[in-house]
N, C-alpha and C positions, 0 to 999 in steps of 0.2 A: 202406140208409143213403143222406145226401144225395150229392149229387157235392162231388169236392174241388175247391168254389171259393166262396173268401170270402177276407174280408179279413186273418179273425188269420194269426197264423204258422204254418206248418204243421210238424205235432206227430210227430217223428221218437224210436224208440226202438232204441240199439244197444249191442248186447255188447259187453265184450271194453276197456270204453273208457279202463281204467288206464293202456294204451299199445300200442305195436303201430298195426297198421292201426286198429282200434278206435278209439284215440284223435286218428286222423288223419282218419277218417270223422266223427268228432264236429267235431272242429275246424272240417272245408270247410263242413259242413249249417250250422252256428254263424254262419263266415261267408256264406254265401247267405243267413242271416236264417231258418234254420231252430230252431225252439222244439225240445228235445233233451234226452230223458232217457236216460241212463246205465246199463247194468247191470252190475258187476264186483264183485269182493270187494274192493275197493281206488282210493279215486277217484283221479282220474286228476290230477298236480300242476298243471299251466295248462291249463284251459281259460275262454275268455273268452267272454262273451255269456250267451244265456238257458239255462242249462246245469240241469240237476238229476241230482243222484248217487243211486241206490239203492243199499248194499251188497247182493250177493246170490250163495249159494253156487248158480251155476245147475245144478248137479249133485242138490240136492234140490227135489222137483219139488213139494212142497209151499211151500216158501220162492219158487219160481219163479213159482206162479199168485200167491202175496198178494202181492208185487215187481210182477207185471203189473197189477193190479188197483187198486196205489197209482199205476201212472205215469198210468193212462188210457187214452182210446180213442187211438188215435195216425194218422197219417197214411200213415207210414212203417215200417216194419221192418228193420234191419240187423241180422243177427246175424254179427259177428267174431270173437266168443270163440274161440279155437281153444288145443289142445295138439299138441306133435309130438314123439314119440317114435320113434326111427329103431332099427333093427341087423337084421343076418339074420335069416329065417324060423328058423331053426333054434335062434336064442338068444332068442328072440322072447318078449319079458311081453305073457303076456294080457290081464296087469289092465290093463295099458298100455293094449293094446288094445280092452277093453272100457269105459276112460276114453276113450278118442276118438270111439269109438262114439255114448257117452253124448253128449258134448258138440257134438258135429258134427252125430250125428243126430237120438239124439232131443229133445234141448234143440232142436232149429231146427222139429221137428214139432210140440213144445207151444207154443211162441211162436207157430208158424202158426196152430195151433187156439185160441191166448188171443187173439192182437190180431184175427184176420182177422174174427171176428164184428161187431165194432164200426168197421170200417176202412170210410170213406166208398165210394162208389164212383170209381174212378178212383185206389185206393190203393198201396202199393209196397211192394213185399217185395225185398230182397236178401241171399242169400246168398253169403261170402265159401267159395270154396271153393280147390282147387289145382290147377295143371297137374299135378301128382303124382298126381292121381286116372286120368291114365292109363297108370300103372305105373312107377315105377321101385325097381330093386333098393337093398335096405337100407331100404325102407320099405312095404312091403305092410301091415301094418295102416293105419298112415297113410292110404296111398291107398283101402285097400276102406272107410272112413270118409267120405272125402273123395266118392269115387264113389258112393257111396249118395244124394249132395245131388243128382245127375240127374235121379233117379228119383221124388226127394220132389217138384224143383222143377215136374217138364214134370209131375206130376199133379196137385198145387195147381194151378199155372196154368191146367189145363183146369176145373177146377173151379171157381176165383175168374173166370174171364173172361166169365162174363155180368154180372157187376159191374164189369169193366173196371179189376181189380186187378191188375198184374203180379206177377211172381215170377221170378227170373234169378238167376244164379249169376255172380258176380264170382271168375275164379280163377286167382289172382298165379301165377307163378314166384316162386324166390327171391328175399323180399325181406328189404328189411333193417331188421328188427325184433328186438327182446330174445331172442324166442322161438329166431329163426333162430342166434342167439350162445349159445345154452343150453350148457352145460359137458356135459349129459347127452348131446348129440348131437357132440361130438367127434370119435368114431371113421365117421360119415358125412358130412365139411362138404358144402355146397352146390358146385355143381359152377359156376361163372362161367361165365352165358351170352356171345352174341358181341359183344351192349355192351359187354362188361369190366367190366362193374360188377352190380348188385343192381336188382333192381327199387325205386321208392323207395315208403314208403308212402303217401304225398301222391297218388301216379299211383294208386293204388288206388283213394283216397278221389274222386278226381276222375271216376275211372270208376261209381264208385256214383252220385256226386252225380249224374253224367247219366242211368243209369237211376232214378232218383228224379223229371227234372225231366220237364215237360210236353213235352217232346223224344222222349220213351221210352216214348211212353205207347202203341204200339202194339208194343214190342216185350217178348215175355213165351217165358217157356220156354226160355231162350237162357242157356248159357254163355259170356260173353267171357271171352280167356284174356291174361293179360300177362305177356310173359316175357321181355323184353328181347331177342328174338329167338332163346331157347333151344329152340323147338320146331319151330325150322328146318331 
């Protein structure tokens, strides 16, 4: 494919973007003057600029490839979509589990395999993932989800880097999004790192946006972690 350098906009496609980080990652790309399609089951209330919403259940993997095939070849890749389901190993839903699976992993490995074919060279891949991926109690599903995206990313990226495509994992501590407030997760709140506060999701989106920009174009295989200082 060509290299990424011309004049239109460059053509960014991200999960998740009803709200949450997702919708915060759309917004920053929006602003920088990024072109930006959407994938969620539910568009997202304000977004401004060159915006386009797909509905899509990304959990059916046939609704998945025709959704990718309507947005086009894209520049960029963000997948955000995420779920979080918390409690002891020992009370532990598998379906639960085998929903985060689904959606973390392999929803991020079909999107690798639909867009990266047609991604110019010098293209970007980000995955949002968790500092949870390296273990904490009351959410072991969670994390063995979340920790699987190392493994996807650091082998894509050896594979995409003779086209000079990156591939990185973006992966928050707690922040504060809908998801993080979910009523289901009650009986495990997040624990306040030493900021005193939440990660916000804007600091997320700002950290994609720079592995997206020509700034980051040598750096692939790489998890950044933000956590307000929680992994201190």
């Amino acid at each position: 494919m060509a290299a990424l350098d011309r004049d239109t906009p460059r053509h960014a496609l991200v999960t998740g973007t009803s709200s949450g980080i997702g919708q915060a990652v759309a917004a920053r790309l929006l602003t920088d003057g990024w072109r930006v399609t959407g994938i969620a089951r539910r568009a997202p209330q304000a977004l401004e600029g060159d915006y386009m919403h797909l509905p899509c259940d990304l959990s059916d993997p046939e609704a998945l490839a025709t959704t990718v095939a309507q947005a086009g070849p894209v520049d960029a890749l963000v997948h955000a979509a995420g779920l979080l389901r918390v409690g002891p190993i020992e009370t532990a839903d598998f379906n639960d589990g085998a929903a985060m699976w689904q959606l973390h992993v392999d929803v991020a490995a079909r999107l690798i395999s639909l867009c990266a074919p047609d991604m110019p060279e010098g293209g970007r891949i980000v995955l949002i993932g968790s500092r949870v991926a390296r273990g904490a109690a009351g959410r072991a599903l969670y994390a063995a989800s979340k920790a699987a995206l190392s493994g996807l990313a650091r082998s894509v990226a050896l594979e995409l880097a003779p086209r000079q495509i990156t591939v990185n994992i973006v992966a928050p501590g707690a922040t504060d999004t809908p998801m993080l407030r979910d009523p289901a997760r009650a009986s495990e709140p997040p624990r306040m790192p030493p900021f005193g506060r939440l990660v916000r999701p804007e600091e997320v989106a700002g950290t994609t946006a720079f592995l997206l920009s020509p700034d980051a174009g040598a750096i692939t295989g790489q998890e950044l972690i933000i956590c307000a200082g929680g992994s201190l």
